[in-house]
mmCIF file of the C-alpha atoms, coordinates in Angstrom:
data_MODEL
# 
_entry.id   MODEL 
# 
loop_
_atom_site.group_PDB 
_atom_site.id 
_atom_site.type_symbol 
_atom_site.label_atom_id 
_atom_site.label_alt_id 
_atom_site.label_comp_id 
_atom_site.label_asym_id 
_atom_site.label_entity_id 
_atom_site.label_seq_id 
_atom_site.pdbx_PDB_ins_code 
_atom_site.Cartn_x 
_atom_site.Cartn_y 
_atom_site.Cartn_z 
_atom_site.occupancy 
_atom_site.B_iso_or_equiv 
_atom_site.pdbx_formal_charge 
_atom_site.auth_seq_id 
_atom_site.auth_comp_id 
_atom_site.auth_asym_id 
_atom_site.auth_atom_id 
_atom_site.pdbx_PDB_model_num 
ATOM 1   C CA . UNK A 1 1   ? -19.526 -14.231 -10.719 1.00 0.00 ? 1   UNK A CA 1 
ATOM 2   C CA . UNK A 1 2   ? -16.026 -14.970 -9.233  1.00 0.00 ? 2   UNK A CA 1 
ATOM 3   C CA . UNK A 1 3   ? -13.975 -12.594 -7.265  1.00 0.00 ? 3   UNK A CA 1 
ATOM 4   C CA . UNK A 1 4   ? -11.177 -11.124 -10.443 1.00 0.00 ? 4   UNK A CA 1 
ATOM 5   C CA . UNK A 1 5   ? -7.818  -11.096 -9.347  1.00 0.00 ? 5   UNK A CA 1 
ATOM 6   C CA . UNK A 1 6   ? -4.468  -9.534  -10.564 1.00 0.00 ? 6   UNK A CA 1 
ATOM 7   C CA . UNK A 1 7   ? -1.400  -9.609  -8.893  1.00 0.00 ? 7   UNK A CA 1 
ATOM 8   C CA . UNK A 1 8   ? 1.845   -7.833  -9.717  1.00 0.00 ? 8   UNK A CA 1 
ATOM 9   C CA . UNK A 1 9   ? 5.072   -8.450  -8.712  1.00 0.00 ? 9   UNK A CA 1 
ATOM 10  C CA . UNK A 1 10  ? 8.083   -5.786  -8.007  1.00 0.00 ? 10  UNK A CA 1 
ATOM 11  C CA . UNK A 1 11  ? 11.713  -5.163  -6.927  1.00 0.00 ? 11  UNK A CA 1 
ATOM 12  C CA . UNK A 1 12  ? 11.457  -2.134  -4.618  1.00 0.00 ? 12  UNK A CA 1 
ATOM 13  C CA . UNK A 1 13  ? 13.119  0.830   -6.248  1.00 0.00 ? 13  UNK A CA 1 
ATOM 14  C CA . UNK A 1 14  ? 12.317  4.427   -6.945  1.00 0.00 ? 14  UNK A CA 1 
ATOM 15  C CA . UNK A 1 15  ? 9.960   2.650   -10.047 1.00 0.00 ? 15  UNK A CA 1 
ATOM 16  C CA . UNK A 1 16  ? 7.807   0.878   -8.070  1.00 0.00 ? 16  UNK A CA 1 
ATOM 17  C CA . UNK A 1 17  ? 5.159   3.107   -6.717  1.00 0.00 ? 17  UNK A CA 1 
ATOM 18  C CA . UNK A 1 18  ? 4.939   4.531   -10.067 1.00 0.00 ? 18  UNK A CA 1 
ATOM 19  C CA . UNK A 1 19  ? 4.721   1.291   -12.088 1.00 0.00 ? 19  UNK A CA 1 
ATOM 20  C CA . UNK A 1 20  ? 2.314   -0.191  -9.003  1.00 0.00 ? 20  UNK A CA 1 
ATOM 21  C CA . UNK A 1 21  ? -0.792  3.158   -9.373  1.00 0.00 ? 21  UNK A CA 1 
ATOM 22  C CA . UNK A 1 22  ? -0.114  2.553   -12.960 1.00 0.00 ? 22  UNK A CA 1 
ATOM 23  C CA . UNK A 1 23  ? -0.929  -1.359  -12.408 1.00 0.00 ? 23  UNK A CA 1 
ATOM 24  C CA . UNK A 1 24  ? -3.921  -0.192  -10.348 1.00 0.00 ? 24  UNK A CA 1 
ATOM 25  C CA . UNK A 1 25  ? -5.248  2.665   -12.273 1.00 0.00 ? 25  UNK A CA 1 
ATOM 26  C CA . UNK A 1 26  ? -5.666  -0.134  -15.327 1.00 0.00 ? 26  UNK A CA 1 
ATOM 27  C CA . UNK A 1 27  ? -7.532  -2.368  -13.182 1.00 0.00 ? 27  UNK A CA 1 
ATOM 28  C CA . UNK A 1 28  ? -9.859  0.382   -11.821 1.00 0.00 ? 28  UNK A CA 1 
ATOM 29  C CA . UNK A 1 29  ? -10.416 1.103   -15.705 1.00 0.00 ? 29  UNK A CA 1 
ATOM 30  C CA . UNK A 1 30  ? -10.865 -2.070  -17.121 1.00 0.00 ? 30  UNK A CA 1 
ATOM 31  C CA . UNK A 1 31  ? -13.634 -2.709  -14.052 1.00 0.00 ? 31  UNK A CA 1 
ATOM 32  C CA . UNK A 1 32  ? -15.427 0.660   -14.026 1.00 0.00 ? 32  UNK A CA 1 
ATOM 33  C CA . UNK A 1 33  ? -14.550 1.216   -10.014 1.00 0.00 ? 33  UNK A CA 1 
ATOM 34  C CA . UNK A 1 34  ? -16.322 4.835   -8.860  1.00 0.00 ? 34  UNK A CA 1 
ATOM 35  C CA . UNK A 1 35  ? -13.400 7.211   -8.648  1.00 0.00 ? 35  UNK A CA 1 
ATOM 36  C CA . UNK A 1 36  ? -13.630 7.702   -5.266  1.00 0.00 ? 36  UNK A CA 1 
ATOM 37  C CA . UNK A 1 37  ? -12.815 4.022   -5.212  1.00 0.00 ? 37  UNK A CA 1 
ATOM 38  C CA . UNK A 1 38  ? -9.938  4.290   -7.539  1.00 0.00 ? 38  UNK A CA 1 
ATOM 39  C CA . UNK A 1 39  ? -8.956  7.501   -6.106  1.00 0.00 ? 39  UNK A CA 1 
ATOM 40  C CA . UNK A 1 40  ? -8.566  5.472   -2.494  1.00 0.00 ? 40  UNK A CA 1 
ATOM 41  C CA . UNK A 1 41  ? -7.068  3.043   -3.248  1.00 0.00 ? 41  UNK A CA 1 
ATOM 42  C CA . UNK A 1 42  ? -4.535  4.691   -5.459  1.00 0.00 ? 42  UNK A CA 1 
ATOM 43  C CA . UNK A 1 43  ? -4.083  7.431   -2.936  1.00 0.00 ? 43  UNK A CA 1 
ATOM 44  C CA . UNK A 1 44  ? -3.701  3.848   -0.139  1.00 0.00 ? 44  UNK A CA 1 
ATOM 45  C CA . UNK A 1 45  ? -1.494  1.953   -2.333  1.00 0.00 ? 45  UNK A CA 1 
ATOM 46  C CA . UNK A 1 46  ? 1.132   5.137   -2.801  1.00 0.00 ? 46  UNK A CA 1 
ATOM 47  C CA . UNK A 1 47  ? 1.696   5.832   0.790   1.00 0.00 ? 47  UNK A CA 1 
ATOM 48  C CA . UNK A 1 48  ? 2.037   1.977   1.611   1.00 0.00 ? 48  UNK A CA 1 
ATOM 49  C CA . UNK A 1 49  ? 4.471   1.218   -1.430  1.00 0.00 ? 49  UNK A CA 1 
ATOM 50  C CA . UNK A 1 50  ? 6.409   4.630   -0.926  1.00 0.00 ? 50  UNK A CA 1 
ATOM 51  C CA . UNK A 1 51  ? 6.654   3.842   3.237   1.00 0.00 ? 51  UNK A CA 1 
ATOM 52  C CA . UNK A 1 52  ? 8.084   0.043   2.383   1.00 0.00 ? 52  UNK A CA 1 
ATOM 53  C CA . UNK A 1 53  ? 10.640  1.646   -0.695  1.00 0.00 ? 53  UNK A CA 1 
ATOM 54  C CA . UNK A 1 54  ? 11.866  3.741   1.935   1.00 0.00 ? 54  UNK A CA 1 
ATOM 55  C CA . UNK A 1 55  ? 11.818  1.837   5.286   1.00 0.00 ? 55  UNK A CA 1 
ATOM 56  C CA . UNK A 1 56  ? 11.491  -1.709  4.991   1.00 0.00 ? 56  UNK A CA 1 
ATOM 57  C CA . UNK A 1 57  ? 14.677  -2.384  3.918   1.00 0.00 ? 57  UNK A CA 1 
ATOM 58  C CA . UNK A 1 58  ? 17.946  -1.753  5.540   1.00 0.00 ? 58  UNK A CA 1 
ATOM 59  C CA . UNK A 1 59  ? 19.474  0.726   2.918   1.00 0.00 ? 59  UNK A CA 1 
ATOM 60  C CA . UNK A 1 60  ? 17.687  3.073   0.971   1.00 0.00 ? 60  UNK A CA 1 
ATOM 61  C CA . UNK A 1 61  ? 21.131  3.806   -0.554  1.00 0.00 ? 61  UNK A CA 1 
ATOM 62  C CA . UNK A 1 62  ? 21.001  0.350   -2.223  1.00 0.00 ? 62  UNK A CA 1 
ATOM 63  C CA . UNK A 1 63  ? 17.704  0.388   -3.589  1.00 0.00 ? 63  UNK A CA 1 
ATOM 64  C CA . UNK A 1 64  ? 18.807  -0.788  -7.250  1.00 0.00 ? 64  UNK A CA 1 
ATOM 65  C CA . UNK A 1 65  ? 20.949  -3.569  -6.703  1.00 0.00 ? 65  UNK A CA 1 
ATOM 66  C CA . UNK A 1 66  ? 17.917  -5.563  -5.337  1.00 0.00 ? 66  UNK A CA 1 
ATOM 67  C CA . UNK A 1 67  ? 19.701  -7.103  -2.618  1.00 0.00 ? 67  UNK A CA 1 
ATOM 68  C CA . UNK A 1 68  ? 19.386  -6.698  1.688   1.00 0.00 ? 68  UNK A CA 1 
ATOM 69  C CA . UNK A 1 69  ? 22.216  -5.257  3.241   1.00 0.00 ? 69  UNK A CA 1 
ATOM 70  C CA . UNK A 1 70  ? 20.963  -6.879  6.347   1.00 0.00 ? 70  UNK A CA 1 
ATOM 71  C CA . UNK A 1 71  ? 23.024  -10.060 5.788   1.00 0.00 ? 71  UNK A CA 1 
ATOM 72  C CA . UNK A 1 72  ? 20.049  -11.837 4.038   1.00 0.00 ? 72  UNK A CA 1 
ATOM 73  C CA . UNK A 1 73  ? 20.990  -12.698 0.669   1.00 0.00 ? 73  UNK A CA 1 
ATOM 74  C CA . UNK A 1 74  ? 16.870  -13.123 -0.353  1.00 0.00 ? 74  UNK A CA 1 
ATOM 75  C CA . UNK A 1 75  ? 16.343  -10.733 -3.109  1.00 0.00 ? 75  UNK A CA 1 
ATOM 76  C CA . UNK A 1 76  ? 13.930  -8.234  -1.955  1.00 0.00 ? 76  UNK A CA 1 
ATOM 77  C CA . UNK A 1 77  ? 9.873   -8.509  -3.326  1.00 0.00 ? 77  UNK A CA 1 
ATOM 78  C CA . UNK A 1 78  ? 7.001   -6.850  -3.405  1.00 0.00 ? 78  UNK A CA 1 
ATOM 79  C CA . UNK A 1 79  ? 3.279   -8.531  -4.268  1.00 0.00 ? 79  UNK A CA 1 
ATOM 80  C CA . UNK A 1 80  ? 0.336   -7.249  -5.167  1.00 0.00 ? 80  UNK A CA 1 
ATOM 81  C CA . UNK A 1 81  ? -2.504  -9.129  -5.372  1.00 0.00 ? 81  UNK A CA 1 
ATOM 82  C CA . UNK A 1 82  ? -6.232  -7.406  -6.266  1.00 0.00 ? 82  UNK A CA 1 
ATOM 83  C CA . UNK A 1 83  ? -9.037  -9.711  -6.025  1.00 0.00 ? 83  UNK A CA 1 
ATOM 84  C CA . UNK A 1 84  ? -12.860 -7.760  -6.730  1.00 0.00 ? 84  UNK A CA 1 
ATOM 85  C CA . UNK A 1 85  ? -16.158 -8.948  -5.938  1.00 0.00 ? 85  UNK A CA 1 
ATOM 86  C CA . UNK A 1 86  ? -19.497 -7.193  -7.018  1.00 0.00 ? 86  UNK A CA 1 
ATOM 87  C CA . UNK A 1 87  ? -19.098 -5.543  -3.722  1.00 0.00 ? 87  UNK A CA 1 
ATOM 88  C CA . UNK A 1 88  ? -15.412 -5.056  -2.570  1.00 0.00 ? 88  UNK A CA 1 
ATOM 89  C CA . UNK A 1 89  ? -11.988 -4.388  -3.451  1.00 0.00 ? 89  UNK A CA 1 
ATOM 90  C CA . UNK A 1 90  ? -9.007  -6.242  -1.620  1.00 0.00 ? 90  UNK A CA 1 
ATOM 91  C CA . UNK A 1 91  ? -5.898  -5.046  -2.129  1.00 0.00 ? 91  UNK A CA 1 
ATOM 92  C CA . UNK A 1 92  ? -2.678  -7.107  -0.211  1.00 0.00 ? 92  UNK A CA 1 
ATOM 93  C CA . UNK A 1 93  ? 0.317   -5.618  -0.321  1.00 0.00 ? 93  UNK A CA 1 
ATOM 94  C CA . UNK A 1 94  ? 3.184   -8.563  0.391   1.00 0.00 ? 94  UNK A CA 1 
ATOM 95  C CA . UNK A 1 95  ? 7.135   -7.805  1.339   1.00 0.00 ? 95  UNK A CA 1 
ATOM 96  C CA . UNK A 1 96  ? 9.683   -9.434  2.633   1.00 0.00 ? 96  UNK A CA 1 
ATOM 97  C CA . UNK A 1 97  ? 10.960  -6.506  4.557   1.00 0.00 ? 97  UNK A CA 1 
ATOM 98  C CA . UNK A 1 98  ? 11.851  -5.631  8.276   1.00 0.00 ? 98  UNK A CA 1 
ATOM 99  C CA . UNK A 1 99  ? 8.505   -6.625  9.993   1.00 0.00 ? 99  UNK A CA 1 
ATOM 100 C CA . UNK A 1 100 ? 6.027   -3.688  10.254  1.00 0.00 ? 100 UNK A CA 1 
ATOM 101 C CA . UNK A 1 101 ? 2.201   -3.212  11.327  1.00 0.00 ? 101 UNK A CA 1 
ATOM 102 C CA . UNK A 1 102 ? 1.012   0.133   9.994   1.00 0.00 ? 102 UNK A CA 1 
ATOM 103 C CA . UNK A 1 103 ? -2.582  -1.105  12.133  1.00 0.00 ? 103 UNK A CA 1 
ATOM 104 C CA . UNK A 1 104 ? -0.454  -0.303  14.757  1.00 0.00 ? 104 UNK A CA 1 
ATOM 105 C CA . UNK A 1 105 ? 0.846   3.184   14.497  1.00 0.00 ? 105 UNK A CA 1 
ATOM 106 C CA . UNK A 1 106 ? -0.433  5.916   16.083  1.00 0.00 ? 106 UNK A CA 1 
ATOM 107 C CA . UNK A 1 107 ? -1.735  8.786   13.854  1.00 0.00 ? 107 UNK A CA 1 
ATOM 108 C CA . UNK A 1 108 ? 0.040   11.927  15.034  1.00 0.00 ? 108 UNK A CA 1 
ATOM 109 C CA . UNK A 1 109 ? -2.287  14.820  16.272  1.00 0.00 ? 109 UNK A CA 1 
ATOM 110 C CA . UNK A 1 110 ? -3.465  17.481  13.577  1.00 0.00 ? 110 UNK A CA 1 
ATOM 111 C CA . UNK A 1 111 ? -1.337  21.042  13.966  1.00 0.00 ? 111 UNK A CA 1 
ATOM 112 C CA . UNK A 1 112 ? -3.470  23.813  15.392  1.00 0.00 ? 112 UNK A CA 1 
ATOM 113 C CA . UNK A 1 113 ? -1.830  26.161  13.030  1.00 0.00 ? 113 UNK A CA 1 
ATOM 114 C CA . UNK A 1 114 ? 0.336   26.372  9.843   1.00 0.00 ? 114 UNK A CA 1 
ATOM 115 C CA . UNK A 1 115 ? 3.332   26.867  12.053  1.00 0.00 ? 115 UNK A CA 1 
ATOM 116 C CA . UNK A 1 116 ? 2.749   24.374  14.029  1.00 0.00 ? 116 UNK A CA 1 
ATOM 117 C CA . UNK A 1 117 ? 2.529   21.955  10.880  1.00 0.00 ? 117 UNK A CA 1 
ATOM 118 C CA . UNK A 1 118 ? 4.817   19.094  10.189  1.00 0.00 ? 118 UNK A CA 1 
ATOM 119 C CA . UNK A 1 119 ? 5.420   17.606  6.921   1.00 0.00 ? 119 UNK A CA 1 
ATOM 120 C CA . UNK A 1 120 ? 4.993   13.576  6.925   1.00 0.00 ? 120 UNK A CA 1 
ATOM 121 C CA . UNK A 1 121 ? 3.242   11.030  9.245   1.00 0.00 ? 121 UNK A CA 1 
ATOM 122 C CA . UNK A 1 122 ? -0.076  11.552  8.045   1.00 0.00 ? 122 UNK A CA 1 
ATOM 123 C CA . UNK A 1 123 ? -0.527  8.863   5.536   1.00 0.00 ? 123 UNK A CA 1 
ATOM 124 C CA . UNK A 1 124 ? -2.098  6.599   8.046   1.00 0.00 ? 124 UNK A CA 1 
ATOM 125 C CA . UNK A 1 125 ? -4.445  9.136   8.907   1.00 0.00 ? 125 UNK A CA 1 
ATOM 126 C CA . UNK A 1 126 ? -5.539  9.089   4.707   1.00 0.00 ? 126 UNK A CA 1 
ATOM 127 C CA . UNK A 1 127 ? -5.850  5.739   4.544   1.00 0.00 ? 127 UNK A CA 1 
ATOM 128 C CA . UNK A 1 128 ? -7.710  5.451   7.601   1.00 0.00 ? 128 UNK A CA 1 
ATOM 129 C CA . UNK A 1 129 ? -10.535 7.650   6.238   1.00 0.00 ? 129 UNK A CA 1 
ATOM 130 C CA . UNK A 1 130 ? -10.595 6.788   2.676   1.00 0.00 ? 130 UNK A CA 1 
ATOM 131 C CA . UNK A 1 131 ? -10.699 2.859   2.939   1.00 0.00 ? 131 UNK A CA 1 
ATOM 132 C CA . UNK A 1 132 ? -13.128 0.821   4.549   1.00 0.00 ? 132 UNK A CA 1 
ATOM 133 C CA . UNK A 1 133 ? -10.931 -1.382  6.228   1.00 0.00 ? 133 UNK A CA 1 
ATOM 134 C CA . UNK A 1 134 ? -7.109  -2.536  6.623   1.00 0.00 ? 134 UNK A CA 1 
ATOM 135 C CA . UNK A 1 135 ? -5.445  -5.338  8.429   1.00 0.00 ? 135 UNK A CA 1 
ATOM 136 C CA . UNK A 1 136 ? -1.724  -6.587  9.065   1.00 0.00 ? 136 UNK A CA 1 
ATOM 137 C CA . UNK A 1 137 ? -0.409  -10.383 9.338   1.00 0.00 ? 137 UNK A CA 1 
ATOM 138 C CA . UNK A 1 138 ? 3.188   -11.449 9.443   1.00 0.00 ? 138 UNK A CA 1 
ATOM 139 C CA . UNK A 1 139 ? 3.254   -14.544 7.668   1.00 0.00 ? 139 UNK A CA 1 
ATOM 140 C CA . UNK A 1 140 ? 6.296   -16.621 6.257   1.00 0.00 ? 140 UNK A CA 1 
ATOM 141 C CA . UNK A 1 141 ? 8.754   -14.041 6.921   1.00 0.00 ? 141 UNK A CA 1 
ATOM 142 C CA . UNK A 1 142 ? 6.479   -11.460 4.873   1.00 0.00 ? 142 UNK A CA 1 
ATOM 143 C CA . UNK A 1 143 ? 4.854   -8.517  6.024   1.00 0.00 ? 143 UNK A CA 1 
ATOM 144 C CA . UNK A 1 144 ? 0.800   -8.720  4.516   1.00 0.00 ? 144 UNK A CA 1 
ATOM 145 C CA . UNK A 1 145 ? -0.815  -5.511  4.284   1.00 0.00 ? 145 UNK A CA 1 
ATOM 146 C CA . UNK A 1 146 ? -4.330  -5.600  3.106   1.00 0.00 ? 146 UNK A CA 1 
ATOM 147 C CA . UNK A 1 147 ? -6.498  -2.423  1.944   1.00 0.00 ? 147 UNK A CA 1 
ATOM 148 C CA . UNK A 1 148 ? -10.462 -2.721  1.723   1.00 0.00 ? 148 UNK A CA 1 
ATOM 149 C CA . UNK A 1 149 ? -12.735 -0.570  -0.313  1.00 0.00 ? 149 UNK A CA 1 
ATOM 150 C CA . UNK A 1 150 ? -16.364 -0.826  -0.302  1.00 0.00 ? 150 UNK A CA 1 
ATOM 151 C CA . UNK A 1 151 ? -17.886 -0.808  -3.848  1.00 0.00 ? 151 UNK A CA 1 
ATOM 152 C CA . UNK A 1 152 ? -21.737 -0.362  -2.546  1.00 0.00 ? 152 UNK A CA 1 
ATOM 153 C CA . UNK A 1 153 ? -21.075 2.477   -0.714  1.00 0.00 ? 153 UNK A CA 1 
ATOM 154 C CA . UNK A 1 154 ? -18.246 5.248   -1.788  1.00 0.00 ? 154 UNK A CA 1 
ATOM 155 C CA . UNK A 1 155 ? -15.641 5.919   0.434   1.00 0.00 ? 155 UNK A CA 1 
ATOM 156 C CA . UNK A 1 156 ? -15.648 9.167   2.625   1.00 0.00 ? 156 UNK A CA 1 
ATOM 157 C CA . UNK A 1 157 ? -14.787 12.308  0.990   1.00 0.00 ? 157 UNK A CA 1 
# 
C-alpha cells in the first residue's frame, strides 16, 4: 500500500496548536494509530507548534496580523505534512521562521527536588523519549522539523 499523507497548512496564532492536535487527532482516528502513538505525537506536535507560535517569529505581540516585524514582508506559514506507512509515522513540521534546530538543544538537567524545579525547557526532553526519532534541515529559508513514531513497536511509556 502507499505511504497516506495529509498536510495542513496554518498562520501562526494562538489557534494553531489547537486547530493542528485537532488535525492530528482525526488522522490518528481515521487510521487506528495505538494511543501511545497518537498520544506522542500529539503530545510532540504541541510543544513544537507552541515553541514556533511563541519564538520563531519576531513579535509575539503581533501574532494576528500574520505579518514579520522583522522587515520581511513574507506572510508567516506553518506546514504540516503526515505521510504513514504500515510501519511509521512522519510528521514534518515546516516554518518560515527565525532559523532553529531543536536536535540541537541541550535538555536541561532534572531538579533534585520540588524546590529546585523550574517550569519550562523540558519539552525536548518529552519528545526525546516518546518518539522514535527527530531530525532538523534548513531548507529554502524554512525551518523542517520532522517527528518519527514507530507503529511496530509502541513508543516508551
Amino acid at each position: 500500500m502507499p505511504p497516506q499523507t495529509d498536510t495542513l497548512d496554518l498562520v501562526p496564532d494562538r489557534n494553531t496548536v489547537k486547530s493542528a492536535t485537532q488535525w492530528l487527532e482525526t488522522i490518528c482516528r481515521r487510521e487506528h494509530w495505538p494511543s501511545a502513538v497518537a498520544f506522542a505525537l500529539t503530545l510532540s506536535l504541541d510543544e513544537a507548534l507552541t515553541n514556533i507560535v511563541s519564538y520563531a517569529f519576531q513579535s509575539a505581540d503581533h501574532i494576528n496580523d500574520n505579518h514579520r516585524t522583522d522587515g520581511d514582508s513574507t506572510p508567516r506559514t506553518i506546514c504540516l505534512r503526515c505521510t504513514s506507512t504500515c510501519t511509521q509515522v512522519r510528521l514534518e513540521i515546516i516554518d518560515n521562521g527565525r532559523p532553529y534546530d531543536p536536535t540541537q538543544s541541550i535538555t536541561p538537567s532534572l531538579a533534585a527536588s520540588l524546590d529546585e524545579a523550574h517550569l519550562g525547557g523540558h519539552g525536548l526532553r518529552l519528545m526525546r523519549h516518546y518518539l522514535s526519532g527527530m531530525s532538523y534541515v534548513r531548507r529554502r529559508q524554512r525551518n523542517c522539523l520532522t517527528l518519527l513514531a514507530d507503529l511496530t513497536n509502541s513508543p516508551k511509556g
